[in-house]
DSSP file (Angstrom, degrees, kcal/mol; ACC not computed):
  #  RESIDUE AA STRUCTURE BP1 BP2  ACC     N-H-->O    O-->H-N    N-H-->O    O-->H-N    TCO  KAPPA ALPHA  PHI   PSI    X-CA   Y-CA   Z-CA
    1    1 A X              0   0    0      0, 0.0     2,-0.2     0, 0.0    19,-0.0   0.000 360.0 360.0 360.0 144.8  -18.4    3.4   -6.3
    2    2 A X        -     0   0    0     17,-0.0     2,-0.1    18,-0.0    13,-0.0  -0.841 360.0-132.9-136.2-179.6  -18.9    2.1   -2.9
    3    3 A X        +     0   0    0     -2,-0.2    13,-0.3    13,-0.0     2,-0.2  -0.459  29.0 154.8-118.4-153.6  -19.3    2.6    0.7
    4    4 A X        -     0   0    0     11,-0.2     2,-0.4    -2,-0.1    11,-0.2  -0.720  33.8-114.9 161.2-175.0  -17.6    0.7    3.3
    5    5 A X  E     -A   14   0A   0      9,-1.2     9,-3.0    -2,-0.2     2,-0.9  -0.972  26.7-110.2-142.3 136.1  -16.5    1.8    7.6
    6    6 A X  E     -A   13   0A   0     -2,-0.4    57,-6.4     7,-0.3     7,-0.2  -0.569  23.7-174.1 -92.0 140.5  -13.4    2.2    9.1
    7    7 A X        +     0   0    0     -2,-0.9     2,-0.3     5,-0.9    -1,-0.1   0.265  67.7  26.4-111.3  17.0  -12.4   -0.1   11.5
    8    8 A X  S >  S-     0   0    0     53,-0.1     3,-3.1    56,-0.0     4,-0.5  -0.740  70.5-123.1-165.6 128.1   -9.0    1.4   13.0
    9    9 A X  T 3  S+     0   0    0      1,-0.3    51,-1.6    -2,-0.3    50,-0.1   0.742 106.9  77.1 -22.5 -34.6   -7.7    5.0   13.2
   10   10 A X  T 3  S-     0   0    0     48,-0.2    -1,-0.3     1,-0.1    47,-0.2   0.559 121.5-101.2-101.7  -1.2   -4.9    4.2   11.5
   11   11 A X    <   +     0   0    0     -3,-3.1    43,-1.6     1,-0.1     2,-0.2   0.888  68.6 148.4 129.9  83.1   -7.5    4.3    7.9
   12   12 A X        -     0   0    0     -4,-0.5    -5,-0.9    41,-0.2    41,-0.2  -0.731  31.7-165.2-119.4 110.2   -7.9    0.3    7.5
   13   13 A X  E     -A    6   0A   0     39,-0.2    39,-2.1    -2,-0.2    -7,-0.3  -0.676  17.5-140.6 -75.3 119.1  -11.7    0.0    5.8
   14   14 A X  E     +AB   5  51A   0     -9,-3.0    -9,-1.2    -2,-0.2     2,-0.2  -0.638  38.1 136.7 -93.2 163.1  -14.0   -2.6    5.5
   15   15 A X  E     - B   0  50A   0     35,-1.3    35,-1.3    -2,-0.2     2,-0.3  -0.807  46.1 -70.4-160.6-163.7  -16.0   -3.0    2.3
   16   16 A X  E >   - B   0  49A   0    -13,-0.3     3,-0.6    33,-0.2     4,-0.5  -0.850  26.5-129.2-118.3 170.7  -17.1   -5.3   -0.1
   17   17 A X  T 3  S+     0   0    0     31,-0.6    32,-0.1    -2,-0.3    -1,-0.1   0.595 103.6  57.8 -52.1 -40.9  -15.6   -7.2   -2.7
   18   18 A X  T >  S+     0   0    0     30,-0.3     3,-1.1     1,-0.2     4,-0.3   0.850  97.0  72.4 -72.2 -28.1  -17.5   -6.6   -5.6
   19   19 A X  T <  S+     0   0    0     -3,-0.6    -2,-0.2     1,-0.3    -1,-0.2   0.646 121.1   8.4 103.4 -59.6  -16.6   -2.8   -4.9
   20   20 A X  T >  S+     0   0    0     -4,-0.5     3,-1.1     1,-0.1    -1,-0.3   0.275  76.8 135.5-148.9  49.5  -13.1   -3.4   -5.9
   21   21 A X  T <  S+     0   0    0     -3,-1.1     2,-1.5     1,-0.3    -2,-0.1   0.976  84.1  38.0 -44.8 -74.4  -12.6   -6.8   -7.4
   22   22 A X  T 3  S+     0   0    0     -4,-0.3    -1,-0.3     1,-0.1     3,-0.1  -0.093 102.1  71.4 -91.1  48.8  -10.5   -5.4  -10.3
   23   23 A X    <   -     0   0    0     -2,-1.5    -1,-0.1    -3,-1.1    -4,-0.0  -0.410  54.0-162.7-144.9  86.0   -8.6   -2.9   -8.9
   24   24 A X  S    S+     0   0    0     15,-0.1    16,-1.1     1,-0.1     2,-0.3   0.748  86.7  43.6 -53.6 -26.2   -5.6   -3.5   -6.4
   25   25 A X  E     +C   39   0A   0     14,-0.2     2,-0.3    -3,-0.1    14,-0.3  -0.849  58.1 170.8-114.0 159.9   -6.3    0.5   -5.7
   26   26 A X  E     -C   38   0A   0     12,-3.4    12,-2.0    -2,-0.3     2,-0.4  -0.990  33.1-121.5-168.0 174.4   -8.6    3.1   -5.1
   27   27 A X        -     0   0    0     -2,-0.3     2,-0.5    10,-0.2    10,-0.3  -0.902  32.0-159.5-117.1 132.3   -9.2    6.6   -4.1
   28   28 A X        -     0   0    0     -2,-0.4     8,-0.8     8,-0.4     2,-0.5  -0.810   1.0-158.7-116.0 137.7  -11.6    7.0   -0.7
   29   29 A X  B     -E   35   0B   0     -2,-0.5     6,-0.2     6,-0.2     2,-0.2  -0.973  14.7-150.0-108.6 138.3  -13.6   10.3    0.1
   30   30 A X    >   -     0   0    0      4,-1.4     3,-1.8    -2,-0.5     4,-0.0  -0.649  26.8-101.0-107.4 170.0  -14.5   10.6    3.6
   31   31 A X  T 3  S+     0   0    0      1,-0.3    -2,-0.0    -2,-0.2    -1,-0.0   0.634 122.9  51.4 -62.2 -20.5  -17.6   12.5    5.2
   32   32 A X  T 3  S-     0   0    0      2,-0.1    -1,-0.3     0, 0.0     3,-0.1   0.083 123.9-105.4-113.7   5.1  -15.5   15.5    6.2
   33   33 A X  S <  S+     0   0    0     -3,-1.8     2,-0.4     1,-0.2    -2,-0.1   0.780  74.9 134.5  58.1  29.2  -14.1   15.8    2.5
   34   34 A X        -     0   0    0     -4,-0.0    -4,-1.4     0, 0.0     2,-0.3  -0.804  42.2-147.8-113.1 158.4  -11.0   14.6    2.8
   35   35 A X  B     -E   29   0B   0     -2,-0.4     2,-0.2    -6,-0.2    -6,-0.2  -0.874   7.0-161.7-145.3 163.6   -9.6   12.1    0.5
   36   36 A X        -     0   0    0     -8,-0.8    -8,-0.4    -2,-0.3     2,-0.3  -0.462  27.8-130.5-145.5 177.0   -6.9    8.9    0.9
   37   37 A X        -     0   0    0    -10,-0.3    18,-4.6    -2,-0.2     2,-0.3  -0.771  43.8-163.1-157.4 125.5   -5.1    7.3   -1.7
   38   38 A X  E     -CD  26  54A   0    -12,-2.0   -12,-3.4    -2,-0.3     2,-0.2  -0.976  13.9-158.4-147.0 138.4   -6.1    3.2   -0.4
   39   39 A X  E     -CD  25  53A   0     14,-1.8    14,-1.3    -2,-0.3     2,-0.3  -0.504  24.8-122.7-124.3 147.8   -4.5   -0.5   -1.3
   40   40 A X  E     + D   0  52A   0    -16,-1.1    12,-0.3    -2,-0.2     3,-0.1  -0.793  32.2 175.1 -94.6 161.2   -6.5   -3.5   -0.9
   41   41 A X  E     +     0   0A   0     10,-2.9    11,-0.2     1,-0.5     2,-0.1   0.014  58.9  10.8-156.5  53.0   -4.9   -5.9    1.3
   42   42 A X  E     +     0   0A   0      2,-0.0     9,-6.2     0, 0.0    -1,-0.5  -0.399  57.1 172.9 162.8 140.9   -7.1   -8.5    1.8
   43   43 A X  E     - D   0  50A   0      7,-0.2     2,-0.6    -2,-0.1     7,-0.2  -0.985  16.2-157.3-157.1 145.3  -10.5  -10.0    0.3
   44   44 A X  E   > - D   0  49A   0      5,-4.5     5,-1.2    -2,-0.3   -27,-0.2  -0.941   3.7-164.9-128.2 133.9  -12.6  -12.9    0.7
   45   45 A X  T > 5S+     0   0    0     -2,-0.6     3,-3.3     3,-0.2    -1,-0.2   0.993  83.1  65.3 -65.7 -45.1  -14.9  -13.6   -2.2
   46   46 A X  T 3 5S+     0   0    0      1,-0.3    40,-0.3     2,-0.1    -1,-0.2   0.808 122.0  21.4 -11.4 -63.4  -17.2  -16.4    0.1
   47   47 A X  T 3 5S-     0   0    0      2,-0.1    -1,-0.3    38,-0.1    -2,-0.1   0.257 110.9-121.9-108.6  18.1  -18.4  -13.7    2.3
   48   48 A X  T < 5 +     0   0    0     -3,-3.3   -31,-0.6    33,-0.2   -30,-0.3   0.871  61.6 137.3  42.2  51.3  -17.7  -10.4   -0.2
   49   49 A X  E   < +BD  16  44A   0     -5,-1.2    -5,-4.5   -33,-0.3     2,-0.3  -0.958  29.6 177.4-107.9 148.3  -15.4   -8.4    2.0
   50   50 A X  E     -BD  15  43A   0    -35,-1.3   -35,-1.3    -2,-0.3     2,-0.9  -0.979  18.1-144.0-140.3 156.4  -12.4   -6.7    1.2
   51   51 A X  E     -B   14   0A   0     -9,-6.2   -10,-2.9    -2,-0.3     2,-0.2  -0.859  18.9-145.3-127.1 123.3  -10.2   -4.6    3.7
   52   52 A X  E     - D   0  40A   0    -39,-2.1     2,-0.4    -2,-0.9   -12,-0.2  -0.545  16.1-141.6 -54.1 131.4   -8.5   -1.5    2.8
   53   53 A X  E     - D   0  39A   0    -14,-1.3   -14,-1.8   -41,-0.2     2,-0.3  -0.991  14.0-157.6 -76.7  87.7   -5.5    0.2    3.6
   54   54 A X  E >   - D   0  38A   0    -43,-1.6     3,-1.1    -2,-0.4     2,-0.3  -0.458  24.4-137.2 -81.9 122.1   -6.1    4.3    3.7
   55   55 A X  T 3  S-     0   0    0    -18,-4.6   -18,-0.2    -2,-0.3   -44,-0.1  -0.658  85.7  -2.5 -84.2 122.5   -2.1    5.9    3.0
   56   56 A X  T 3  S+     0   0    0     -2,-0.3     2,-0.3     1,-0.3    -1,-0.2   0.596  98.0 130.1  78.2  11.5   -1.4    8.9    5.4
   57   57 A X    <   +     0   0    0     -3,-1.1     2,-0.3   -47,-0.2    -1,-0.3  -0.720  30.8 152.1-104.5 134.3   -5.0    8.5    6.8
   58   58 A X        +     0   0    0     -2,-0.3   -48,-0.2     1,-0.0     3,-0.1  -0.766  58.3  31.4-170.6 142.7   -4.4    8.4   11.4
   59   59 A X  S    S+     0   0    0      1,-0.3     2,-0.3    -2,-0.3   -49,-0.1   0.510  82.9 152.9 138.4  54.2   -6.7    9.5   14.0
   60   60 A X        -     0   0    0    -51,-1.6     2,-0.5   -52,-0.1    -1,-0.3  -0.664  53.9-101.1 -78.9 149.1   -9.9    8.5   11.8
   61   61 A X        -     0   0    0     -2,-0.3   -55,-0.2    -3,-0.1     2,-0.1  -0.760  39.5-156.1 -75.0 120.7  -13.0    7.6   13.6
   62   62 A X        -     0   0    0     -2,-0.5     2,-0.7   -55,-0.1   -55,-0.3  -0.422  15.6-122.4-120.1 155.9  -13.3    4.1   13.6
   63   63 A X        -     0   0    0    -57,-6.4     2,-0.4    -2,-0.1   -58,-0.1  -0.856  34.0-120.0-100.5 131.4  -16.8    2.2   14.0
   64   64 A X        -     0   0    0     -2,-0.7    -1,-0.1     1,-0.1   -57,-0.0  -0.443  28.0-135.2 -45.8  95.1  -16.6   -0.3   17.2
   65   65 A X        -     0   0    0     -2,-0.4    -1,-0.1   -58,-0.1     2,-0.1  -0.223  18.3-124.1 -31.6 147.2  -17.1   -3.6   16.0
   66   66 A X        -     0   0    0      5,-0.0     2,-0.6     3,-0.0    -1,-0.1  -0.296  12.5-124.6 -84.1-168.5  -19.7   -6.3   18.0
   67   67 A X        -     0   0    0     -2,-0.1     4,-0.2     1,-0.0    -2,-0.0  -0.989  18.4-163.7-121.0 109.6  -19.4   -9.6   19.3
   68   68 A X  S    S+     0   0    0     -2,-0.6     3,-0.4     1,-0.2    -1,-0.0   0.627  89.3  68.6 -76.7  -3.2  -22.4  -11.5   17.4
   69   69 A X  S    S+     0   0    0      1,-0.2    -1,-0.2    -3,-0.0    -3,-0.0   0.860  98.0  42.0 -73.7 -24.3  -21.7  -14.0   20.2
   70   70 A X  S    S+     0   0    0      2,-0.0    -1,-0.2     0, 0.0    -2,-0.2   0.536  91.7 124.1 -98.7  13.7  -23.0  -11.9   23.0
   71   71 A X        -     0   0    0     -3,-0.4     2,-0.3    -4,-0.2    -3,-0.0  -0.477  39.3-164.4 -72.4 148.0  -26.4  -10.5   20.8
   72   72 A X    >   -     0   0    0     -2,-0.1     3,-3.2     1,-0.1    -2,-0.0  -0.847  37.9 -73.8-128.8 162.8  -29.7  -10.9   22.1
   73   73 A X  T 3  S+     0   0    0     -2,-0.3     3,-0.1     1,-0.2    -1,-0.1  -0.217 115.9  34.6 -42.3 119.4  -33.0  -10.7   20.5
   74   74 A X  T 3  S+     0   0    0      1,-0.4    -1,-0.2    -3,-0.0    -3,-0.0   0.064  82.0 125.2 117.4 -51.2  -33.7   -6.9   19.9
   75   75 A X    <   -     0   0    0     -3,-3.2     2,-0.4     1,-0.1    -1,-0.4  -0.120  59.9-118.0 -58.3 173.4  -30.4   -5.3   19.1
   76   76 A X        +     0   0    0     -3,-0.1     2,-0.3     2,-0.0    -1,-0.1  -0.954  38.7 168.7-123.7 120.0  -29.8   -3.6   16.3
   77   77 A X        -     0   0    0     -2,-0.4     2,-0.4   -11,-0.0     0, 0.0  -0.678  26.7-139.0-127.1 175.8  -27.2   -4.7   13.9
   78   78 A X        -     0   0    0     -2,-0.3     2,-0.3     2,-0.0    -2,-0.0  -0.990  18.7-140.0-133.9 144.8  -26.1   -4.0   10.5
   79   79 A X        -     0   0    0     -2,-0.4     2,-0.4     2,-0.0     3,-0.0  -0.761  14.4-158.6-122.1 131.0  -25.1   -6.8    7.9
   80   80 A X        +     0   0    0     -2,-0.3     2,-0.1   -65,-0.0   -65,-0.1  -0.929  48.5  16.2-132.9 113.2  -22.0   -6.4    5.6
   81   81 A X  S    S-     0   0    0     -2,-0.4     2,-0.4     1,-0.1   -33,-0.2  -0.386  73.7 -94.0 124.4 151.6  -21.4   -8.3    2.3
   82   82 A X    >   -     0   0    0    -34,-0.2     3,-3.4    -2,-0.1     2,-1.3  -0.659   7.4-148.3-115.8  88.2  -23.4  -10.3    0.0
   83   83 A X  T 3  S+     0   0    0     -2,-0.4   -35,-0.1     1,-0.3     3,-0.1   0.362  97.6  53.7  21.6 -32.6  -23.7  -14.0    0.0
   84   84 A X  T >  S+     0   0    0     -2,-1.3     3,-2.6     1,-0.2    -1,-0.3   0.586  82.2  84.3 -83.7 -25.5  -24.1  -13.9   -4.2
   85   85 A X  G X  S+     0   0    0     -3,-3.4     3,-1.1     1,-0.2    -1,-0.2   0.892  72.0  71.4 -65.2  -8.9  -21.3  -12.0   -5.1
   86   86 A X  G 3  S+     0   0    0    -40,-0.3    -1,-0.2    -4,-0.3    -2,-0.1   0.786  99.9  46.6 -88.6  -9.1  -19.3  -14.8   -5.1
   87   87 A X  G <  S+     0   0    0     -3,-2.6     2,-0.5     2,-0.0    -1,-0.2  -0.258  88.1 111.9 -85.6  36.3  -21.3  -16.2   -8.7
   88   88 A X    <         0   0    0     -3,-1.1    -3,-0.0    -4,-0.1     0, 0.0  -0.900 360.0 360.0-109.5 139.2  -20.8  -12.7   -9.9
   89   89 A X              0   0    0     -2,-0.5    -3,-0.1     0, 0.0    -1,-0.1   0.128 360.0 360.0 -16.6 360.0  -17.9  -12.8  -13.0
């Protein structure tokens, strides 16, 4: 089990890596109880992200990415991935 946020309507989800190292698929529940049938297609171990592919999932709400260039002291940001996972088995 895992979490992870959609980043485009059209159901592609980031998450992390350890989450679904050994599984090219996986089955997602959303908040609203609806539930997606999802493909990895793409992970990087370095930084533990893997991005998702939700099947039949469109007009999801998708969380706005930042620009870490343009942050100033004071926002509020949220950090995704772990830095370790990549000595993980």
């Amino acid at each position: 089990m895992g979490s992870g946020f959609v980043i485009s309507a059209d159901g592609y989800i980031l998450t992390n890596n350890h989450v679904v190292m050994r599984q090219p698929r996986s089955r997602l529940s959303s908040a609203d109880g609806k539930e997606y049938d999802a493909k990895v297609v793409g992970r990087d171990l370095k930084t533990d992200l893997a991005l998702l592919k939700a099947e039949g999932a469109s007009a999801l709400h998708a969380l706005q990415l930042g620009d870490s260039d343009s942050l100033k002291v004071g926002n509020w940001v949220v950090a995704v991935g772990s830095p370790l996972a990549s000595s993980r088995p």
